[in-house]
Structure formats: structure tokens, C-alpha cells
C-alpha positions in Angstrom: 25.0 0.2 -13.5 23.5 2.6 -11.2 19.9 3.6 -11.1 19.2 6.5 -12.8 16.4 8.7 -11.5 17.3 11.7 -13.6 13.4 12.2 -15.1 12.2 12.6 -12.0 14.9 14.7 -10.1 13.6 16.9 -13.3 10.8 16.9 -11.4 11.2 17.2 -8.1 15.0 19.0 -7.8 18.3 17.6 -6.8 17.6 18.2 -3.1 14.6 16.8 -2.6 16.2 13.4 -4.1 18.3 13.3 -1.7 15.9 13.3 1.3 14.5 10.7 -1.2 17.5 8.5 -1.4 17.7 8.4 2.6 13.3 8.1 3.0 12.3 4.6 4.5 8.9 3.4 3.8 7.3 0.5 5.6 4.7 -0.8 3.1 2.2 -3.5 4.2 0.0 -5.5 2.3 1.1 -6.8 -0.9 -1.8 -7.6 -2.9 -3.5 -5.5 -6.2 -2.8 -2.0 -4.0 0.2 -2.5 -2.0 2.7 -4.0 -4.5 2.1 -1.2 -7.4 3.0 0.8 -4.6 6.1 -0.6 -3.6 7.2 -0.6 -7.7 6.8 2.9 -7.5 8.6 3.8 -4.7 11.4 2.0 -5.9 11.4 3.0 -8.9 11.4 6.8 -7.3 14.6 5.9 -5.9 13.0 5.5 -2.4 16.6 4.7 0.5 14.6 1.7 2.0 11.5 -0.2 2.0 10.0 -2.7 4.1 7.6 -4.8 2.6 5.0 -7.1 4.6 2.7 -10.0 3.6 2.2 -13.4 4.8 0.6 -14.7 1.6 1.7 -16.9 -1.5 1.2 -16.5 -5.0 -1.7 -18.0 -6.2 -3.1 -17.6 -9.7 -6.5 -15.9 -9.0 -3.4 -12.7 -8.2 -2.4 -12.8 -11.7 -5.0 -10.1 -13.2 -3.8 -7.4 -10.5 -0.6 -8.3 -8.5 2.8 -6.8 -10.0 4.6 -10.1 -8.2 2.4 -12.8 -9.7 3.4 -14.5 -12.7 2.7 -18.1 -13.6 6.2 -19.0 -12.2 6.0 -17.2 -9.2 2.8 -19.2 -8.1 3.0 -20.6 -4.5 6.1 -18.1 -3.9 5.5 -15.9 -0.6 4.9 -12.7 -2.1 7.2 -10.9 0.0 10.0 -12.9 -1.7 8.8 -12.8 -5.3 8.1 -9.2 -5.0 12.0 -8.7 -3.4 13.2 -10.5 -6.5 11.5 -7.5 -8.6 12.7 -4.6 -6.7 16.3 -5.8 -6.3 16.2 -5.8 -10.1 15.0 -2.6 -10.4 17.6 -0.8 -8.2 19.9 -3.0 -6.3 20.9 -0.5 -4.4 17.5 0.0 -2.6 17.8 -1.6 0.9 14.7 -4.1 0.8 13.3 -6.0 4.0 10.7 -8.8 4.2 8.1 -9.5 6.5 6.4 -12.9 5.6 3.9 -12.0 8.6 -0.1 -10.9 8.8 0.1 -7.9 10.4 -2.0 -7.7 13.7 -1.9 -5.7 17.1 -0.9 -9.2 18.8 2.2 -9.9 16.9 2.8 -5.7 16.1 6.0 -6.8 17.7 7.6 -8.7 14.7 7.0 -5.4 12.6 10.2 -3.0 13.2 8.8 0.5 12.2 11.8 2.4 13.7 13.4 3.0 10.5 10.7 4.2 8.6 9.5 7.6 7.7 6.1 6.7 6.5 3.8 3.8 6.9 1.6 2.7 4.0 -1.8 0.7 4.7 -2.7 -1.4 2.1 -4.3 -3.8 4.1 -7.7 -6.0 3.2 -8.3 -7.5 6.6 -10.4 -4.5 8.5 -9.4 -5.3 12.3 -5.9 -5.7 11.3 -6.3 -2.6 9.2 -7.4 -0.5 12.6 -4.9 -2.2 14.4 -2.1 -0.3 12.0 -3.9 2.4 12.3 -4.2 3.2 15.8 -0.2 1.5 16.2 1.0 4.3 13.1 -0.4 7.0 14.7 1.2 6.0 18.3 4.8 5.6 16.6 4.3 9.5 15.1 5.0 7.9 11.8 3.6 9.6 8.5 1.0 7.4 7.8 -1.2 6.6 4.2 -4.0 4.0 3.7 -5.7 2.7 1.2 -9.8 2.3 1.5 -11.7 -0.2 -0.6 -10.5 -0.7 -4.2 -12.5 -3.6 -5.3 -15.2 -3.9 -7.1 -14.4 -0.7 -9.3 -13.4 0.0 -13.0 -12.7 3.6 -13.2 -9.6 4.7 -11.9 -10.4 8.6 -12.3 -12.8 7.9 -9.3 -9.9 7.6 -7.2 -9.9 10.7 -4.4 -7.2 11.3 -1.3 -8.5 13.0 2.1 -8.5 12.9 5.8 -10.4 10.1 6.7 -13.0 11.7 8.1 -13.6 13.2 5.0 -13.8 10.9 3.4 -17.1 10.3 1.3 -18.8 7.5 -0.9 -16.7 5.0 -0.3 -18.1 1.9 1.8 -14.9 0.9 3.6 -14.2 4.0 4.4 -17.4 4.8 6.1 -16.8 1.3 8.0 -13.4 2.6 9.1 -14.4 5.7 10.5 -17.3 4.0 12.6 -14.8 1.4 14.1 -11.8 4.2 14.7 -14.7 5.9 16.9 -15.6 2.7 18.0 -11.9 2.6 19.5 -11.5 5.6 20.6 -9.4 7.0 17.8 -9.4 11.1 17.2 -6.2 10.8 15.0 -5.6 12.3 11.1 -4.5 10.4 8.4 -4.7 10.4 4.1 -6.6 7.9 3.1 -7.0 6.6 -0.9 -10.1 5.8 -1.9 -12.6 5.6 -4.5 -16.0 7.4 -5.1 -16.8 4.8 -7.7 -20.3 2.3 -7.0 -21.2 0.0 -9.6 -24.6 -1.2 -9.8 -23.6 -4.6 -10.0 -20.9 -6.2 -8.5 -19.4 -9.9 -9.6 -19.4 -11.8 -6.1 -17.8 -15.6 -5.7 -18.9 -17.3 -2.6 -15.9 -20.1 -1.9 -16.4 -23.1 -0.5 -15.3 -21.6 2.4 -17.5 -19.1 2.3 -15.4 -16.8 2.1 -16.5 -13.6 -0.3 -14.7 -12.5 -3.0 -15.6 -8.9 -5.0 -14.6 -8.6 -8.4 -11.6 -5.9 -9.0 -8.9 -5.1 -11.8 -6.0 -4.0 -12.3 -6.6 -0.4 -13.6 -8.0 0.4 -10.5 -5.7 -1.4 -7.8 -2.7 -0.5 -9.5 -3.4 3.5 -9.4 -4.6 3.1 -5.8 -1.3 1.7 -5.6 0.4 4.6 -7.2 -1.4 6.8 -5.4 0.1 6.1 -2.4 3.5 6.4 -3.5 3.1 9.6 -4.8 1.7 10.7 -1.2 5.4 10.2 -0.5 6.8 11.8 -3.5 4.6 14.5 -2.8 5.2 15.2 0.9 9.1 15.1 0.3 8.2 17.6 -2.3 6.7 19.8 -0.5 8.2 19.5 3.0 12.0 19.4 1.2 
């Protein structure tokens, strides 16, 4: 049966669908952010998608992380997550990229296809690293700031970067982009949200862990796609 994506062509008119329909997103970082995302988009009726993670599955995913399920523990979440969008609308062309993303091996990531470029990256050098590499290809380009260690997902805000304000990743981003140079724009999503306490696990490690749920990460995630939705809107 084909998709049917008549509720939101209500939306957003027959035309802009269309550009829809032949839209490529590369989306990387599949964790509480990134794979709400990629749902979205796909269930948008988004052409093509690109999804990157070198991970696995593991349970402590399971309270934020659309892919993890008790039997999809120790999958790469690349795959699991294909599995879910292919189910969703088969006829969505879907790409994996079982790789951490990183200005060394940038090369394995093929962004020539894509429209837009979605940052949903935890790992902050790699994060600059898509940054500064996005805004070289002339790609539309989204990221996603800091989502843990928040409960209230009405605190969630979208601006340039460098407008960015009470959010602690964010301010660490901007430092390091002038750190490197970069005098680029970009929408980032982020939260204004501080809790007085937050839950921290030190591993063995050593490794920190904040606290985060799903409310949150999940409409960060959405978030983004609707940046898409949203410019194709607009720009149709």
C-alpha cells in the first residue's frame, strides 16, 4: 500500500510535497535526538534519508531512543532504526552509515545528495567538525545543542547560534567555532531549561553520564524535522 501523507499535504499544499518527496536529509547521530528525528522525517514523506551512528543498542537507550527495544539490544542502531523506517514507508530511499562521524574519516560520509544536514551529535569536537564541513558543502544545515538533563520540553527554542542563550552547550559551541575560526550561520535547537539538580553517574570508566528523558529528546528531535518541513514550506 502506499504511504499516505494526505494530513499533512493538508497542511503544507500539494506542491510543496512534492519538493518533499524529492528532499534528501543526511541525519547524524542516532541517539534520544536524532532518531525522533529521522521518524519524523519519514513519516513527512521525506525522498531520502541518510542516517549515521556507529553505536549498538544497549538498554540504558530504552527510556529515550525510538530504535531500542529489548530485542533490538546489541543491534547497530543504524540497522534497527532502518528496519523501522522501511516499515513506515518503503518507499523512502534509506542509507546507513555505521560510522562516528569525525573530520578524519569525513570521507566515508557522502553528503552530495543531501539537501540538509541535521546535527544531532553528542561528541563536541566531532560536533564542530560537522559543523565547519556542513557549512563548506553549502548544505542547509540544523543542530541540536544540549538536551540532557532537562524535563520541560516547552523550554525548547530555535536560533542562529550565536543567538543562542542559556543553554550550556551552546555557549561551549560558539566559544570553540571562534576558537576555529568559524563566522558561519546556522539554526541550532536548544533548550533554555536549568534544573537545580542534575542526576550524574560516574562509570567505571569515568565516563559522565547526565540524566535526560524522553519528553525532551524526542521534541528536540522533532524539532529538527520540522526545520525541514518548515523551510520547504516556506521556500516552496
Amino acid at each position: 500500500m502506499k504511504p499516505d501523507f494526505s494530513r499533512l499535504e493538508l497542511l503544507m499544499g500539494s506542491s510543496a510535497m512534492v519538493v518533499l518527496s524529492k528532499s534528501g536529509v543526511f541525519l547524524i547521530g542516532l541517539g534520544g535526538v536524532g532518531s525522533w528525528c529521522a521518524e519524523a522525517l519519514v513519516r513527512s514523506g521525506i525522498g531520502s534519508i541518510c542516517i549515521a551512528d556507529s553505536d549498538c543498542v544497549s538498554a540504558s537507550n530504552i527510556n529515550r531512543q525510538l530504535q531500542a527495544t529489548e530485542k533490538n539490544i546489541g543491534l547497530p542502531k543504524t540497522e534497527a532504526l532502518y528496519e523501522r523506517l522501511k516499515e513506515i514507508n518503503p518507499e523512502c530511499d534509506v542509507k546507513c552509515f555505521p560510522h562516528e562521524f569525525s573530520k578524519e574519516n569525513s570521507s566515508l560520509f557522502d553528503f552530495g545528495s543531501a539537501d540538509y544536514i541535521i546535527d544531532a551529535i553528542d561528541t563536541l569536537p566531532h560536533k564542530m567538525d560537522l559543523i565547519e564541513i556542513a557549512a563548506n558543502k553549502g548544505k542547509r544545515f540544523f543542530s541540536s545543542m544540549g538536551m540532557a538533563g532537562k524535563l520541560d520540553p516547552t523550554r525548547i527554542r530555535t536560533a542562529d547560534i550565536w543567538e543562542t542563550e542559556g543553554c550550556p552547550l551552546a555557549k561551549i559551541v560558539r566559544t570553540g567555532l571562534r576558537k576555529r575560526n568559524f563566522t558561519g550561520n546556522f539554526t541550532a535547537v536548544y533548550s533554555t531549561e536549568r534544573l537545580p539538580n542534575i542526576g550524574i553517574t560516574v562509570k567505571e570508566d569515568n565516563k559522565i553520564i547526565n540524566g535526560s528523558a524522553v519528553c525532551v529528546t524526542a521534541a528536540a528531535g522533532m524539532t529538527l524535522a520540522s526545520l525541514v518541513l518548515m523551510d520547504i514550506y516556506i521556500n516552496e
